[in-house]
C-alpha positions in Angstrom: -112.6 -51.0 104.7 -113.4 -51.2 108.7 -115.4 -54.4 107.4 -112.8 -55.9 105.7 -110.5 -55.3 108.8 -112.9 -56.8 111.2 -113.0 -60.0 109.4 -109.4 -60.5 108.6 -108.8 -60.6 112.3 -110.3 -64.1 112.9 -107.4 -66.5 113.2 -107.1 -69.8 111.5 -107.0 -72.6 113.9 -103.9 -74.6 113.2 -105.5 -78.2 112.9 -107.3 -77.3 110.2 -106.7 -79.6 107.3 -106.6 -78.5 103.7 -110.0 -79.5 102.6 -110.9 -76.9 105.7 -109.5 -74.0 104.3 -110.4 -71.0 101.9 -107.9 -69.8 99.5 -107.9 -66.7 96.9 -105.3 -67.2 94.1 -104.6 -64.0 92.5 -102.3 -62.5 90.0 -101.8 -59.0 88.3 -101.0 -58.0 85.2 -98.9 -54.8 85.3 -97.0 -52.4 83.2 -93.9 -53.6 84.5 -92.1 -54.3 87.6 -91.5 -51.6 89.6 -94.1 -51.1 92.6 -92.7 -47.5 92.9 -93.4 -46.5 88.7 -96.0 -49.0 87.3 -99.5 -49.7 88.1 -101.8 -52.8 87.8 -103.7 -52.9 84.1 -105.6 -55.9 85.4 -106.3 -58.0 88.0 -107.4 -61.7 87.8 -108.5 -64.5 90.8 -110.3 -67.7 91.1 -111.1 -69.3 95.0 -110.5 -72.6 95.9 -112.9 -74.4 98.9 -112.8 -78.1 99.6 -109.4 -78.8 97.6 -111.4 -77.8 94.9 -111.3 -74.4 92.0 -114.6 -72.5 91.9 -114.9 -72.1 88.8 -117.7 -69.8 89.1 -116.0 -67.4 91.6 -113.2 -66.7 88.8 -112.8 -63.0 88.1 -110.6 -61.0 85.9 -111.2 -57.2 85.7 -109.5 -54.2 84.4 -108.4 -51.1 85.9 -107.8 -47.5 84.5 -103.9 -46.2 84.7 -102.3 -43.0 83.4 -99.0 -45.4 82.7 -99.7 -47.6 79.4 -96.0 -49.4 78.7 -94.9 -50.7 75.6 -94.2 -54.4 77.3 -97.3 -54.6 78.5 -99.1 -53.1 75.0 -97.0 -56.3 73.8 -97.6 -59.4 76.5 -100.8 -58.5 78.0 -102.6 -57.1 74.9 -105.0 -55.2 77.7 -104.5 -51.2 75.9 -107.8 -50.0 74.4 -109.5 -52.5 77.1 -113.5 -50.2 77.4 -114.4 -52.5 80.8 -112.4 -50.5 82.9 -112.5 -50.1 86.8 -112.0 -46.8 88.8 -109.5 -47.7 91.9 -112.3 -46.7 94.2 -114.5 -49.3 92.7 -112.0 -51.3 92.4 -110.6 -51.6 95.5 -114.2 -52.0 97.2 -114.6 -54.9 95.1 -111.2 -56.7 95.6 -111.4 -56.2 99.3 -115.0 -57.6 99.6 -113.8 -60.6 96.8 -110.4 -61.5 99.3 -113.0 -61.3 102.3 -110.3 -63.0 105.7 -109.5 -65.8 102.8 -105.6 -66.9 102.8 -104.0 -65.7 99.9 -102.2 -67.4 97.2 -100.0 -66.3 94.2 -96.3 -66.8 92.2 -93.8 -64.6 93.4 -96.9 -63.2 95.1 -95.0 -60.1 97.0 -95.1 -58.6 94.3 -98.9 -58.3 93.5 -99.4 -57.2 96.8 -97.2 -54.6 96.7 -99.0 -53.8 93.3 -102.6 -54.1 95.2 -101.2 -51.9 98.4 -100.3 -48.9 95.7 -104.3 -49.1 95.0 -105.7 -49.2 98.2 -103.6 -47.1 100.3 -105.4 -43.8 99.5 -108.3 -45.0 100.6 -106.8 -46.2 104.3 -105.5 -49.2 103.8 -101.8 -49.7 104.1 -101.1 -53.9 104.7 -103.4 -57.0 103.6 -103.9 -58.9 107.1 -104.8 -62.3 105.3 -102.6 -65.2 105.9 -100.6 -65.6 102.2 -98.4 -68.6 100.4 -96.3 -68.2 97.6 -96.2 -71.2 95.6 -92.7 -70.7 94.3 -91.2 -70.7 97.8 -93.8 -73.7 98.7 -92.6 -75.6 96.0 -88.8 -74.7 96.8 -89.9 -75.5 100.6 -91.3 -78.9 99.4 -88.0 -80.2 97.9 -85.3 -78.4 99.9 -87.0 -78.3 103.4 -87.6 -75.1 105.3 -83.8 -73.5 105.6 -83.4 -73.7 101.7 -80.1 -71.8 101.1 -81.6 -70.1 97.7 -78.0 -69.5 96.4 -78.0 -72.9 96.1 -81.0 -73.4 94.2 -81.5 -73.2 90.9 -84.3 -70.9 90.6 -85.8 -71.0 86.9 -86.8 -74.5 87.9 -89.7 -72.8 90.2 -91.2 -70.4 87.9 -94.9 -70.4 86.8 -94.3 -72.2 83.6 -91.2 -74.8 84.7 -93.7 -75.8 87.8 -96.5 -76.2 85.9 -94.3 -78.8 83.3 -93.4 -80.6 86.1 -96.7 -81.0 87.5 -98.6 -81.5 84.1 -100.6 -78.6 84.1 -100.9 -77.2 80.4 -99.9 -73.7 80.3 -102.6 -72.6 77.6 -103.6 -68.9 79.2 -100.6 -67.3 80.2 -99.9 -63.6 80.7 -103.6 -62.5 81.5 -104.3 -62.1 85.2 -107.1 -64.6 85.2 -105.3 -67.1 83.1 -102.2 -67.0 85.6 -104.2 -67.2 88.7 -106.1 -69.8 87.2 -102.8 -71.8 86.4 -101.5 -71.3 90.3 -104.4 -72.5 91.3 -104.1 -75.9 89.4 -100.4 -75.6 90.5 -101.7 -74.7 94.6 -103.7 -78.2 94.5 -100.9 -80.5 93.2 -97.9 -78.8 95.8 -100.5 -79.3 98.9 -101.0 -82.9 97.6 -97.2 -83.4 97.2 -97.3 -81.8 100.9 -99.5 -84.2 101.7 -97.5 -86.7 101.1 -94.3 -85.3 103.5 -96.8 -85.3 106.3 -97.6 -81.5 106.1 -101.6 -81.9 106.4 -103.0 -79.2 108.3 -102.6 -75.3 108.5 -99.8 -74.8 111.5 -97.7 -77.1 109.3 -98.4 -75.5 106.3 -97.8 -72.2 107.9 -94.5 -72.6 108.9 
């Protein structure tokens, strides 16, 4: 944990351009949607480096939970799953895997506030890493900055519409490592677009 801590202290200098930067793209699988009631089932993430998916870094593992709901017996398939993680190992695991990489999800609040419910009896009570949701990139993207959401018609920025739009085939949804895997396709196409508006380095992106 103090390691983890140290590391995630080192600032990103704001000139650095994309191919410069480290990204984690994660997503969790839960038993529904309430940080307060549910717990994470599983846990997927791949890294990008270079403008590039490591394909080879891609992880999806599975943790133990005394809440087994009947949505996610139904979408995720994951019950009756024997590769199962205790949260100490797991959490010793996903904090050395996120390392002071910026981190990247869908609607990806939420997963954190998923991942902060594991760690926090063991100490830790905020993730310090940079993060960007590519929903409100995307949104960012075609609206600008100051966005009025009311305005906006939102189920054209979820995982599925976005990745229509952007031609990525949708063939592993709803398993963490599947989803990850697609926001990571999804992360590469929005910086290019980005690109493209003249948002090219991390203080730009950052905003």
């Amino acid at each position: 944990m103090k390691e983890y801590l140290k590391n995630s202290q080192k600032e990103i200098p704001g000139i650095r351009l994309f191919d410069q930067l480290s990204f984690v793209v994660l997503d969790t699988e839960t038993t529904g949607l309430n940080p307060e009631t549910d717990h994470v089932l599983s846990f997927g993430a791949v890294k990008i480096n270079s403008q590039s998916i490591q394909v080879a870094s891609a992880v999806e593992w599975y943790l133990s939970s005394s809440k087994k709901g009947k949505e996610a017996i139904q979408i995720h398939e994951l019950i009756g799953n024997k590769m199962v993680l205790s949260l100490a190992d797991f959490s010793s695991q996903f904090l050395q895997y996120i390392g002071n990489n910026i981190i990247v999800g869908h609607h990806v609040g939420f997963d954190l506030e998923m991942l902060k419910k594991i760690v926090k009896p063991f100490g830790l009570t905020r993730f310090p890493n940079p993060c960007i949701d590519t929903m409100n990139l995307a949104i960012r993207l075609d609206y600008g900055l100051r966005a009025d959401r009311n305005l906006i018609p939102l189920k054209n920025y979820s995982l599925d519409a976005l990745c229509d739009r952007y031609g990525i085939k949708t063939e592993d949804r709803h398993t963490a490592g599947g989803d990850a895997f697609l926001t990571a396709n999804l992360l590469l196409k929005l910086l290019k677009a980005a690109e493209k508006k003249g948002i090219n380095n991390w203080s730009l992106l950052n905003k």
